[in-house]
N, C-alpha and C positions, 0 to 999 in steps of 0.2 A: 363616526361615519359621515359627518357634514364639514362640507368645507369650512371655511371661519367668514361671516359676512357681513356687512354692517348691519344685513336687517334681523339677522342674527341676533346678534347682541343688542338690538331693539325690544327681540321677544323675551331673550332669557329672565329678564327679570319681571316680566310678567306669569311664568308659566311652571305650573308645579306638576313632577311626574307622581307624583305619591298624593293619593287623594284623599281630602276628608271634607265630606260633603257638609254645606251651610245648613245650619240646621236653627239658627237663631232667626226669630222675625226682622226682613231687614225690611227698608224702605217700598221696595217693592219686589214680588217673587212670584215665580211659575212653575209648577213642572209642564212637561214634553214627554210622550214615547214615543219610538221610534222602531218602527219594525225591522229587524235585520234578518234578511234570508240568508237558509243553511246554503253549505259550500262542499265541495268537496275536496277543496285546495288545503284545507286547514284553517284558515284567514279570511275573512272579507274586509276592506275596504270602505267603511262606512263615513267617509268624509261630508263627502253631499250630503248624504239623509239626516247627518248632523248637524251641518248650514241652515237647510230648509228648516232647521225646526227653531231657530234662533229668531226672537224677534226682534226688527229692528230697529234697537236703541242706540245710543252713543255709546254705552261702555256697560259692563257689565262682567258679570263673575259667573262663569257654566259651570257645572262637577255633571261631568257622563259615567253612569256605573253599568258595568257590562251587563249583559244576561247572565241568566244565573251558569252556574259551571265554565265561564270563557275570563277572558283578562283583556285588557286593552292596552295597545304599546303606542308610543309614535316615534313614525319609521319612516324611511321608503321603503316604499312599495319594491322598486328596484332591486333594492339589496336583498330580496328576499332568495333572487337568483343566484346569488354569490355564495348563500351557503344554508344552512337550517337559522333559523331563527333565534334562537339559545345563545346563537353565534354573534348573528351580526348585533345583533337586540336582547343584551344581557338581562335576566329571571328579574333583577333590582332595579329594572325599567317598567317591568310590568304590571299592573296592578288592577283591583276590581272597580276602581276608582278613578280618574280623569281627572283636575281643575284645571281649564284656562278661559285667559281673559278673550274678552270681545268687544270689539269696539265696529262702529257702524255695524252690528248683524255678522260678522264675520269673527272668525278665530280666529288671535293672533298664534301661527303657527313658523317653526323653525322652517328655513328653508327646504320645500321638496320634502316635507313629512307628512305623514296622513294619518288620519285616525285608524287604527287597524282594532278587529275583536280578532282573540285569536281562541278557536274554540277549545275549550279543557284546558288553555294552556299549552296546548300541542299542537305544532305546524303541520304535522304530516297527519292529520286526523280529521277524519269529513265531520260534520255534523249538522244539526236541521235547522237552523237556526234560532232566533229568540226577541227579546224587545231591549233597549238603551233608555235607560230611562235619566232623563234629563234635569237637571236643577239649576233653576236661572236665578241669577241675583242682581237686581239693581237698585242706584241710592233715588229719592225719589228730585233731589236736583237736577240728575242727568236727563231725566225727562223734558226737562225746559230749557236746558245749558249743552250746548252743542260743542264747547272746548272750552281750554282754560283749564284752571286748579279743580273743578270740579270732576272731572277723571279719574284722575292721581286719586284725589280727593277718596272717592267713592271704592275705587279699587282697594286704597291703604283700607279704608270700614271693613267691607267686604273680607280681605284676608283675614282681617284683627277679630272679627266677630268668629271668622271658621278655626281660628288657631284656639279663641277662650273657649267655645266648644266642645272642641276635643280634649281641653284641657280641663271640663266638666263643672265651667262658668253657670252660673245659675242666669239666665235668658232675662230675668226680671233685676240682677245685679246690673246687668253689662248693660239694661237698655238704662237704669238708674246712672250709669254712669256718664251714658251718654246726653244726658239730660239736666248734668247735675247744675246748680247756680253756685255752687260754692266751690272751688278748687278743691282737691284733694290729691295725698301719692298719687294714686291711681288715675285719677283723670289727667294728673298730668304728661303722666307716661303713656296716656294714651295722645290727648293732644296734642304733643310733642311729634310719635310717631305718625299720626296722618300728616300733620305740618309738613314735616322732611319728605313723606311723598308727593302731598300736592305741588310743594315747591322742585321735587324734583332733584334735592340734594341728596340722594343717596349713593352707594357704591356696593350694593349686593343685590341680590334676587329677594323682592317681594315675599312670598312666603317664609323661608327661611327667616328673616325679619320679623316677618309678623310672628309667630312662632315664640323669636327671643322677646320681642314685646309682649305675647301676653305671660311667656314665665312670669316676668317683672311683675302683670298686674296681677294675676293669679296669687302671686305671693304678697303682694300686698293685701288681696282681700282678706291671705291666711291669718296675715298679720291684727290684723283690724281687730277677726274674729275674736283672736285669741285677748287679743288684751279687753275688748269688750265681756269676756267671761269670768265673772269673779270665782269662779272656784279655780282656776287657772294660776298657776305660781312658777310660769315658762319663763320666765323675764326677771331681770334685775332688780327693774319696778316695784315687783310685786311683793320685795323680799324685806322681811320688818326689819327695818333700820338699826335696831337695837340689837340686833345678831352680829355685827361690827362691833360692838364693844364686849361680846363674850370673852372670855378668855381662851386661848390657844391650847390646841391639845400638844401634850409633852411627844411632839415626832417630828423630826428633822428628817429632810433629805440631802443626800449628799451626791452629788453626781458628780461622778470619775470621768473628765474631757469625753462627755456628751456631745457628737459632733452638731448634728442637726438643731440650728436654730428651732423651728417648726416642735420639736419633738419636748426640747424645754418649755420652749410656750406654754406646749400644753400641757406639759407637767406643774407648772406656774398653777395653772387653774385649777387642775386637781390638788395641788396643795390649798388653794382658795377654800376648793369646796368642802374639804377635810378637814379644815381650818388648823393644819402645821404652823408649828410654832416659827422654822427656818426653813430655807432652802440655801444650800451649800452650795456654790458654782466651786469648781475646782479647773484646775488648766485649762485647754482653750475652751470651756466651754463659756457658751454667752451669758453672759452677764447684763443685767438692767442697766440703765435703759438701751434698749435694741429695736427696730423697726421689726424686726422680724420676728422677734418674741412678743412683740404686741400683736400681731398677727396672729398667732394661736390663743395666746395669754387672753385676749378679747376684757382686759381693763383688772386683771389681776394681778398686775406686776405690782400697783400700786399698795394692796393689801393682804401681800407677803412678805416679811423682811428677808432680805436676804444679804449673805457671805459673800465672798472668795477668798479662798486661798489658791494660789499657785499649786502647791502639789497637795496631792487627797491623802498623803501620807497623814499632814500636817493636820491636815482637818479630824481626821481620823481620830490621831491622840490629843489633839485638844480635846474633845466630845465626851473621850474616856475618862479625862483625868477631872474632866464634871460629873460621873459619877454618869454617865449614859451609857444604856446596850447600845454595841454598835455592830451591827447584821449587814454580811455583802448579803445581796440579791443577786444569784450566778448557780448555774447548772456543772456542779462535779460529783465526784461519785460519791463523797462522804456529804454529802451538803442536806440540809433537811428539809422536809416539808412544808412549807410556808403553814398551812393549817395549823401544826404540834406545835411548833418552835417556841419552847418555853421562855426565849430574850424576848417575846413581842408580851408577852400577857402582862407586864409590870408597870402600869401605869405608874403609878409614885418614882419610879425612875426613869421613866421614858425612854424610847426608842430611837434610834437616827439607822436609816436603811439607807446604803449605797447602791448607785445605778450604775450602771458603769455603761461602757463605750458601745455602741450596736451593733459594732463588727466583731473588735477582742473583748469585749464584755468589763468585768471590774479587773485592774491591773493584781495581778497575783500580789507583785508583795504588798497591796494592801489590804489583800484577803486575809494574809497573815497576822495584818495589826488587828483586824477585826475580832470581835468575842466568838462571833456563828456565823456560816455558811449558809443561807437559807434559800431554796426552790419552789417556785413555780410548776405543779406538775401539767406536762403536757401528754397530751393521748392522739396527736398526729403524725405529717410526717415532720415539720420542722421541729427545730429544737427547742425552741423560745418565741416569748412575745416580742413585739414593738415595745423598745425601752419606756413610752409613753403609759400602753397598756399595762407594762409591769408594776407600773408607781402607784394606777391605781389601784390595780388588786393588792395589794401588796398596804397601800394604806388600808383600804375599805376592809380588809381582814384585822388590821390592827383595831381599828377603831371597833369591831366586831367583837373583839376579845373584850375590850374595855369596857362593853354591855351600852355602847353608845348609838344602838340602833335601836333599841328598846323604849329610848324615849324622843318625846317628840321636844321637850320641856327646853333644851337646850340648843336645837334647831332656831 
């Protein structure tokens, strides 16, 4: 509904329509109320009474949260004659929340927009009115720094502290962070992103930004946490070294031109975890080394041996004629249970399970070379797993049979 103007795109990347109010100690902070009389338009227009209550500093970070039962939009006023509300100022504009910047005392606002409460959420609906209540944020440099990097500066803090918040930052981490003498991830992904706003090199909207910066640090705190916990065994790390030189359980996989790179990968890994003797590539599927199977595989490619053959026929009776069960995994009418299936119980002669294709599944006539047809039951409405999912059930039950969950000894 606004023209397109340069001071437009001045504000946009100061100004958030979806609010979440600062809730960390910053530098410096205030609240405000603000009395807003009822209406019987449906709306009032609370711009001024939101100005006057602004003090004024150079820059700063406001969150207005309505009265209670009303929302708050920003609009013109104008448009309000063109048609209901809902209309010109869609539901996913409105919110109980507010954040925009302020600089000299004033809110930086899109052209010809105004702060509007709109009662109940409903334009055609009188009501008595209520109170605005106000949350100021500023860094305590701007108080003595009148322009320069300290803006930018202060405004990147300001978001970055309201995005770790919502994102349910512990107030005594983030101020830790900010304080820290020694580098870390995290302060550096925080340092980094105030940098590019005080300088000024960005190319998005502020919050937004701030938001994908604290994921990052958020995640790094997870991270921290975790490997700081010694009962914790989430990580590579943390995995006794000497479980590398066990020996390989007797089960091979054989995938039948598996299209999806992504889908081997991480068959790759579940062969890892299951510790399979082989993995069988057959026709186009990918073969090590692959950019894209390290991408799922996440460093297992290296600690599963693996095959190809050209056709899965081949593979097939090679397997057998070593004395291997060799089991399609595929949904037809004679095919069995993956639970019962007596070819999986025989450790001393091992297993090799074929995966076949995601769309035509295992090619029929290598069903045929096969010893058993073995299933997956499902109780939806589709008909099958993701080839990926298939491999792991399908191990994790063998390995099940073989009484290999009962101990921990060879973990």
């Amino acid at each position: 509904p606004f023209e397109p103007r340069s001071s437009w795109e001045m504000v946009v990347p100061l100004l958030v329509l979806a609010g979440a109010a600062c809730s960390l100690k910053p530098g410096m902070s205030l609240r405000r109320t603000v009395d807003v009389p009822g209406t019987a338009a449906g709306w009032n227009d609370v711009t001024d009474q939101f100005v006057a209550a602004l003090p004024p500093v150079p820059s700063a970070l406001a969150t207005v949260r309505a009265p209670s039962g009303c929302r708050l939009a920003l609009i013109d006023p104008a448009l309000l004659a063109v048609g209901p509300t809902c209309d010109v100022a869609p539901r996913r504009l409105w919110g109980e929340t507010v954040s925009l910047a302020v600089r000299d005392g004033s809110p930086l606002l899109p052209c010809s927009a105004r702060l509007l409460v709109l009662g109940d959420g409903d334009p055609e609906a009188s009501w008595e009115g209520g109170v605005l209540d106000v949350s100021i944020e500023a860094a305590d440099p701007l108080l003595e720094q009148q322009r320069g990097a300290a803006g930018g500066e202060a405004f990147a803090q300001a978001a970055l502290r309201t995005a770790l918040a919502a994102g349910g930052a512990d107030a005594a981490a983030v101020a830790a962070l900010e304080t820290a003498e020694e580098p870390s991830p995290a302060s550096r992904v925080y340092e980094t992103f105030v940098a590019r706003w005080a300088e000024d090199v960005h190319g998005e909207a502020l919050l937004p930004a701030a938001r994908r910066a604290a994921h990052h640090i958020l995640h790094l705190f997870r991270e921290q946490a975790a490997a700081a916990a010694a009962y914790l065994r989430n990580n590579d790390a943390a995995v006794d070294a000497g479980r590398a030189r066990l020996p390989a359980h007797r089960v091979h996989l054989v995938l039948d031109n598996v299209r999806s790179a992504y889908n081997v990968g991480s068959i790759f890994r579940t062969a890892d975890a299951t510790r399979v003797c082989r993995v069988v590539t057959c026709g186009f599927t990918t073969t090590p080394p692959d950019r894209k199977l390290e991408k799922t595989a996440l460093g297992a490619l290296s600690s599963v041996p693996c095959d190809h053959f050209e056709a899965t026929i081949a593979a097939v009776r090679h397997l057998r004629s070593r004395g291997v069960y060799v089991v399609a995994l595929e949904t037809t009418e004679d095919a069995i249970p993956l639970g019962v299936a007596p070819q999986l119980g025989d450790e001393g002669r091992g297993v090799a399970i074929v995966l076949g294709n995601e769309v035509t599944g295992v090619d029929k006539a290598v069903m045929e070379e096969c010893d058993a047809v073995v299933e997956i039951p499902v109780f939806g409405v589709k008909n099958s797993l993701n080839v990926a999912c298939c491999a792991s059930v399908a191990l994790y039950e063998v390995l099940r049979r073989w009484g290999k969950w009962e101990s921990r000894v060879e973990r």
